[in-house]
N, C-alpha and C positions, 0 to 999 in steps of 0.2 A: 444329771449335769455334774460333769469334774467341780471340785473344789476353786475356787481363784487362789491364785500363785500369789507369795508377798508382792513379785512386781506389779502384778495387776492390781491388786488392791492400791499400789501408790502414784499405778498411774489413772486410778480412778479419782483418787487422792486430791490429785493436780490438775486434776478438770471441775472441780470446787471453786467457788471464787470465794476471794475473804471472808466477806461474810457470812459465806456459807459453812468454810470450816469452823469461825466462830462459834455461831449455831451450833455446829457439833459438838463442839466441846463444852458448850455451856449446857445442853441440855443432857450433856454424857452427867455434867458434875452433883446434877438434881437438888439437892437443899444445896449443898455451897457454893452453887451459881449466881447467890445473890452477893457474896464478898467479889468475886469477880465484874459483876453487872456495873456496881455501885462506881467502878472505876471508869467507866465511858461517860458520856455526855452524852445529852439526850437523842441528840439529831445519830447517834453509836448506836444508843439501845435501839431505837427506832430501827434501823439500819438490820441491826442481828434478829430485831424483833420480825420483823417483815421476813427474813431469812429462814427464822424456824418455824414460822406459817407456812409454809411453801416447800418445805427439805422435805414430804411426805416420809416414806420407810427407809432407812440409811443402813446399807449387809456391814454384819458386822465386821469383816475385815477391814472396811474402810474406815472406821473408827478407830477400831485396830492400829491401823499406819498412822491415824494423825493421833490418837494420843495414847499409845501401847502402855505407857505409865500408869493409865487408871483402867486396864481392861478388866483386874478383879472387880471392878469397882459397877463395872454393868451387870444387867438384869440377865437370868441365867438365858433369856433369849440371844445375848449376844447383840440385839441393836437395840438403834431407840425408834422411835417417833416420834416424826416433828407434828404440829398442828394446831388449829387456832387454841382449842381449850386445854392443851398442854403450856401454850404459851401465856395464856391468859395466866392459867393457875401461878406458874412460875413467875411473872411480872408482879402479881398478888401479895405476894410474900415478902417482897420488898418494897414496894414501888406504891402512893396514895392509890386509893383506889378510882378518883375523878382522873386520875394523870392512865390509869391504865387502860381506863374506859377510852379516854383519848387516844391512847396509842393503838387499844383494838378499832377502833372505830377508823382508823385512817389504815391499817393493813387490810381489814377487810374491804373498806374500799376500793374505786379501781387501780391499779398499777402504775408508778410512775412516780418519781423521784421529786417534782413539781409540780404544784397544780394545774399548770397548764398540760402536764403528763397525764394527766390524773384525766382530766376533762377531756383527752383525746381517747380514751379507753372507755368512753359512756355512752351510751346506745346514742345514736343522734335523735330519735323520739325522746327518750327520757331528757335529755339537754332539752330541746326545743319546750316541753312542755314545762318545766321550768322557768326558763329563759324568757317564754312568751308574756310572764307577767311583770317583766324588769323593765326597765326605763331603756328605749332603744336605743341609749348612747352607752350605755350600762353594756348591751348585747354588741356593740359593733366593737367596743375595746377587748369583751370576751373574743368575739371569733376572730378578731385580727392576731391572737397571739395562740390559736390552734390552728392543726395543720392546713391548707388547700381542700383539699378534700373533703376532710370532715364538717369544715364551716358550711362546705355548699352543702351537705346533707343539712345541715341543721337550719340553712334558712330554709332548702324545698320543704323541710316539717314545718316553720309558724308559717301563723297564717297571713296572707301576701302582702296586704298593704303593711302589716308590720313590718316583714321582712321586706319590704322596700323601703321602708323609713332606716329600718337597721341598714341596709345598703349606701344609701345616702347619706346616713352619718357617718359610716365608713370611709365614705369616698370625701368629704371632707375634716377627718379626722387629723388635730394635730396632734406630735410627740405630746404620752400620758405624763402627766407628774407621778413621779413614783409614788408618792403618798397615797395618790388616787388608785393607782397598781394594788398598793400596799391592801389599801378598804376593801376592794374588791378580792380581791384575794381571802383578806377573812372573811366574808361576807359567805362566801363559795362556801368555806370549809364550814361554816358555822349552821349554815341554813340548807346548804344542799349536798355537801359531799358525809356530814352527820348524818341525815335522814335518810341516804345514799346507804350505807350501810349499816342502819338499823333498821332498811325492810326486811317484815318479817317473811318465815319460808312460805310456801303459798299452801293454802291447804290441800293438803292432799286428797279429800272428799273433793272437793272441787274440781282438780286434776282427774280424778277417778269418773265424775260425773262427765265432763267433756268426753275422756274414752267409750264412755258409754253410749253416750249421744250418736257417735258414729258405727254403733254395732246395729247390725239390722235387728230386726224385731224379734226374733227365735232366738239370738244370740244374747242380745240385752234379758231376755226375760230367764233364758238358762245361768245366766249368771247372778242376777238379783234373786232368784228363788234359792240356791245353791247356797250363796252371802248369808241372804237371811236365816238360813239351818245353821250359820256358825257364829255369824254377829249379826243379829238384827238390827243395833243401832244404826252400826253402820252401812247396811244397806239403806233403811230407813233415811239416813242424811245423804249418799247419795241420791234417792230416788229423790227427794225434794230439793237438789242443784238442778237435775238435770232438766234441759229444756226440747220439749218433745212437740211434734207437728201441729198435735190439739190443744198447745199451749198461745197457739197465733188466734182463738178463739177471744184474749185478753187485750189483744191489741185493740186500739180505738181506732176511732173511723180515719183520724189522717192517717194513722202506723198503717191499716190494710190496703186503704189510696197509693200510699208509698209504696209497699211490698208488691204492687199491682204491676207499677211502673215499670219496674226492673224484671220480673218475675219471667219468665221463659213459660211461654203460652202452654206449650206440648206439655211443659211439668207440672205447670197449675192444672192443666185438664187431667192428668193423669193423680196428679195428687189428689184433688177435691171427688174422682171419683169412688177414692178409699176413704173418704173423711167423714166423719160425723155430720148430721144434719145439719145440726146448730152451726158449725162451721163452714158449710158450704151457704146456708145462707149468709153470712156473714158476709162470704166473698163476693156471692154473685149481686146481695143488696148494695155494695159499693162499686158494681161494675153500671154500665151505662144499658137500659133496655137492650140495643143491638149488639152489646158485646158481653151482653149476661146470654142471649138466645145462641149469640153463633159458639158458647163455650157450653152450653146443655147438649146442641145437637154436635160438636169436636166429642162430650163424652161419651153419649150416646150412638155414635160410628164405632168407635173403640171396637165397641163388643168385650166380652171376658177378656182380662189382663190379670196378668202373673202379681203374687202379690209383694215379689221380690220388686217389680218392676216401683208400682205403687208405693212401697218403703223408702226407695231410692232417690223416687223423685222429689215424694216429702222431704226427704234428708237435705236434698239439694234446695229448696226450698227454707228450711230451716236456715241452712248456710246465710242464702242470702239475708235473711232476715238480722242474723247478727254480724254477719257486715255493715248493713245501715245500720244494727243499735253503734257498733263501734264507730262510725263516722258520727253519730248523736243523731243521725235523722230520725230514727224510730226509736219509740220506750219497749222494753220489754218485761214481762212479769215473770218469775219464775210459776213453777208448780207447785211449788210446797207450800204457797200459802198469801199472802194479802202483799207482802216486801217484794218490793220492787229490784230489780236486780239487773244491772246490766250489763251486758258480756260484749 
């Protein structure tokens, strides 16, 4: 690819917004960006703070056109990078370190210039399950001041007589006293948009384990033997996330009741015909005489089945099962050992 032209680079230049170009220049000036910093006010830093989170990789000619005065002055790369622990470090250097935790703690957070911004950018699950333990006059002044839209997700998530009390407070709500705006608003930033952005990353054993879970049988087991020749830890800690067919052998007599309910007959028959003894007694001791007899002789018609078939159905089986743990109807155990774990 040609080089870019000085005018390209300034009219890359100009599709920047302020604080963007700030950002560049402050993070071009690396230690003496903090005599520059010191001169904004906070709601400024914050402002260019949020900006050089966000600038990703910047070509060097665009640097170039906005401050060609310190191009000696860059890294023989020619550009910089913006990003959270660039900017951390730099804030560091000048700035308390309780005041920069604050200032990282609200860029990482979600986007938007005010908190009511901020709370329109948040999974409407995550609001809801928050929200569900606040005073429902507390929830009807939040969602009167986010979008249409996103309120109605947030009350379909709590649970309904709530969100019909928050409805009803709503609908006789008068104009808030700003003070009371005011509480609420710290309230947010202090208890849920803080904890907001210091969840931590999710384990990636975990993640690893869930992939696993959906590999058929041949596949799952060429790749945990494979793992184990290079990390057996971590194989090892996979294998004890992941939650496998004859791990429904743990469930108690209401979880197998439940899983019964839902469960898609043709799968259960086709599953329990690959299962362990232990397990298939399990199911059919919680089935009714007549509907334990008509699921022996559905397996026994069968005849020989493919064991891809059998793998499959368990899987879908499994699915269902952590469906109901995520709605709470059913507990689930993992395999690795006596903790309980629910997915």
């Amino acid at each position: 690819m040609a080089a870019r032209s000085a005018s390209d680079a300034v009219t890359s230049m100009n599709q920047l917004s302020g604080p963007q170009k700030a950002a560049v220049i402050v993070l071009s000036l690396s230690d003496d960006a903090q005599a520059v910093l010191r001169l904004f006010d906070d709601e400024e830093v914050k402002e260019i703070s949020q900006a050089m989170s966000n600038l990703g990789v910047v070509d060097a000619s665009v640097v170039e056109a906005l401050i060609i005065e310190f191009v000696k002055q860059l890294s023989s790369a020619g550009g910089i990078v913006g990003s959270h622990s660039a900017t951390q470090r730099l804030l560091q250097s000048f700035l308390p370190s309780d005041k920069v935790e604050a200032l990282m703690e609200d860029i990482r957070g979600p986007a938007g210039r005010t908190m009511w911004d901020k709370l329109g950018n948040v999974n409407e699950q995550v609001l809801a399950n928050y929200l569900k333990n606040e005073y429902p006059q507390t929830v009807a002044v939040v969602l009167s001041k986010i979008k249409p839209d996103h309120a109605a997700r947030v009350l379909a998530s709590l649970p309904e007589d709530f969100a019909l009390e928050c409805i009803n407070r709503m609908l006789r709500m008068e104009p808030v006293q700003r003070e009371i705006l005011d509480k609420i608003e710290v309230t947010l930033r202090t208890e849920f948009m803080s904890n907001l952005a210091r969840t931590p990353k999710r384990d990636s054993h975990e993640l690893m384990a869930e992939i696993f879970n959906t590999f058929d049988r041949q596949t799952e087991q060429r790749f945990l033997t494979s793992l184990e020749e290079r990390n057996r830890e971590a194989a090892e800690r996979i294998r004890s996330l992941m939650f496998v067919f004859e791990d429904l052998k743990k469930l108690d007599t209401g979880g197998v009741q439940t899983l019964l309910r839902v469960a898609d007959k043709a799968d259960l028959a086709l599953a329990l015909k690959g299962a362990s003894d232990e397990l298939r007694t399990l199911f059919m001791s919680n089935m009714s005489e007549r509907a334990g007899k008509i699921m022996k002789d559905d397996m026994a018609a069968m005849g020989p089945v493919r064991l891809k078939d059998v793998e499959l159905a368990q899987m879908r089986l499994v699915a269902a099962a952590k469906d109901l743990a995520d709605r709470g109807e059913i507990m689930l155990a993992g395999s690795g050992g006596d903790e309980e774990l629910i997915y």
